[in-house]
Steps between C-alpha positions, in 0.01 A plus 500: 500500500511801216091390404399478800671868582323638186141372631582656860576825293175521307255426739687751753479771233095672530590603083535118368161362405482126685505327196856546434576339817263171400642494184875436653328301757410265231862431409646457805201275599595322191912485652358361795290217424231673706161379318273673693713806561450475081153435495375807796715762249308412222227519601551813674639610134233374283205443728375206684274276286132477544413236795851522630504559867649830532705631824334599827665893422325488176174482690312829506188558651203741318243717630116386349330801335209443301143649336209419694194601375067420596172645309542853588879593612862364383819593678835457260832437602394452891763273744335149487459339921709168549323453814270256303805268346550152638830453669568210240418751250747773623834457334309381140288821533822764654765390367661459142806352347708732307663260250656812278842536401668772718517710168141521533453578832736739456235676235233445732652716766480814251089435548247595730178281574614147352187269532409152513185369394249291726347264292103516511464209711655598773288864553277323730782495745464855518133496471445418881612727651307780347174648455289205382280713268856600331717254276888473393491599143911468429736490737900510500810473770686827477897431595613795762715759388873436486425150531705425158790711606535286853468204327832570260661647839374131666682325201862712469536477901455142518702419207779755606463322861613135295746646316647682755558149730596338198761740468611411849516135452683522122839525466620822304615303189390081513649344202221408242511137557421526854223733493207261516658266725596811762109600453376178587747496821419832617109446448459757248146355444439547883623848524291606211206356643511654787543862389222471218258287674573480875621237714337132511449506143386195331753348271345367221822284304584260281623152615671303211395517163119495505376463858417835672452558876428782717742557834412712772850697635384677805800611708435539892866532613640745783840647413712376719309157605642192370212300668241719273709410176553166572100489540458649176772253281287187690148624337706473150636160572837602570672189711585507819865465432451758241419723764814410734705566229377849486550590859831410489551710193333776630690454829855479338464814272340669798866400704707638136320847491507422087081558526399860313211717579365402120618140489516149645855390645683232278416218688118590483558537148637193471254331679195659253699374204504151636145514528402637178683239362270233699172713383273266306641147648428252740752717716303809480089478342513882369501640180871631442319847452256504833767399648749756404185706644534343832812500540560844436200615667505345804923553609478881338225518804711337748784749437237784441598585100163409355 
């Protein structure tokens, strides 16, 4: 697919800033149907808003520094001891949320000593574990250096590592009707959340018109093991039947040789659109889209393409 090419292309090239690459993102996102492939490349774009949560690789953990000062003697810009934190209090204290745009943090990684404020409250944290005659005047998390630059690298690799299996799993030119109905059949959603997030991701989707509800995909298939994958389609309700019906299809395109080091066989193929078409009946109780996820997820483990 020609977008999909032109991504690839920008993220591989060190002079294109990553924006360019969201911004096309955001159409073919758009071509696809993907809503939450949409939603993660705006935000990435135009920053995550406050209280969202924020992804684990936007995480970055500071280093305390502080003023402490008593009646005779104070001591500026002196590394704060954590020793003293509570282990509840770790991650709230350590860690912060970067929730700007890309741009941004692009700007950011032109300057040295970026800070973030303690608020007063918390300074007794620190307060233990030093002198006791001495107190925490200020005190702020310092982020290391080149932590800024990592985190763009963090966000082109694992966006270039979904578009590059995309690219395996898209044919070179689907015709324009087709598009969202080929994403939801070769898990698009899956793939994506896999390479940005890591596996076992938490699916949080829609379910009709108003009713939301959150299912878990967490594949635990061995390439090559039916028995493992048949496993896996009975924790998502598939039928038993259901299930036959796939070994035999996997066992017939097996006997053809018409399986493909990137693809499914026909049969198999077959078989998944069957079951898409069940998704969100009595026959099958899954959301068409988790279950696109399933599918996808679970037999591109079995023949070890996912």
């Amino acid at each position: 697919m020609k977008l999909i090419d032109e991504i690839i292309e920008l993220l591989a090239s060190q002079d294109t800033d990553l924006e360019s690459a969201l911004i096309k993102a955001q159409v073919l996102a758009h071509k696809l149907g993907e809503k939450e492939l949409l939603d993660w490349v705006k935000s990435e774009v135009v920053g995550y808003t406050n209280g969202a949560p924020v992804p684990a690789y936007r995480q970055l953990r500071v280093i305390p520094y502080g003023n402490v000062a008593n009646l005779a003697r104070r001591y500026t810009n002196i590394r704060l001891p954590t020793t003293g934190i509570p282990e509840d209090m770790d991650d709230f204290m350590l860690n912060r949320s970067i929730t700007k745009s890309v741009a941004v943090i692009r700007e950011w990684t032109e300057t040295a000593n970026l800070q973030s404020p303690y608020a007063p409250e918390t300074y007794i944290l620190f307060n233990s574990e030093i002198e006791s005659s001495y107190q925490v005047e200020s005190a702020w998390g310092v982020f290391s250096e080149g932590s800024f630059t990592q985190l763009l690298v963090e966000i082109r690799s694992r966006f270039l590592d979904f578009m590059l299996q995309l690219s395996d799993r898209m044919p070179t030119e689907p015709e324009p009707g087709e598009i969202k109905k080929m994403s939801k059949e070769i898990g698009v959603n899956e793939l994506f959340k896999g390479a940005i997030f890591g596996d076992g991701t938490v699916l949080n989707l829609a379910v009709g018109d108003k009713n939301a509800v959150s299912q878990t995909v967490t594949n635990t298939v061995t390439k090559g093991d039916f028995n493992s994958l048949a496993a896996e389609l009975r924790k998502s309700n598939v039928a038993e039947s259901d299930i036959q019906e796939l070994r035999m299809a996997v066992d017939e395109d097996a006997a053809s040789g018409q399986e493909t080091p990137r693809n499914f066989g026909p049969k198999v193929r077959v078989w998944c659109g069957n079951m898409l078409a069940k998704a969100g009946t009595a026959a099958w109780d899954f959301s068409l889209q988790a279950g696109a996820g399933v599918l996808a997820g679970a037999i591109g483990k079995y023949y070890g393409i996912s």
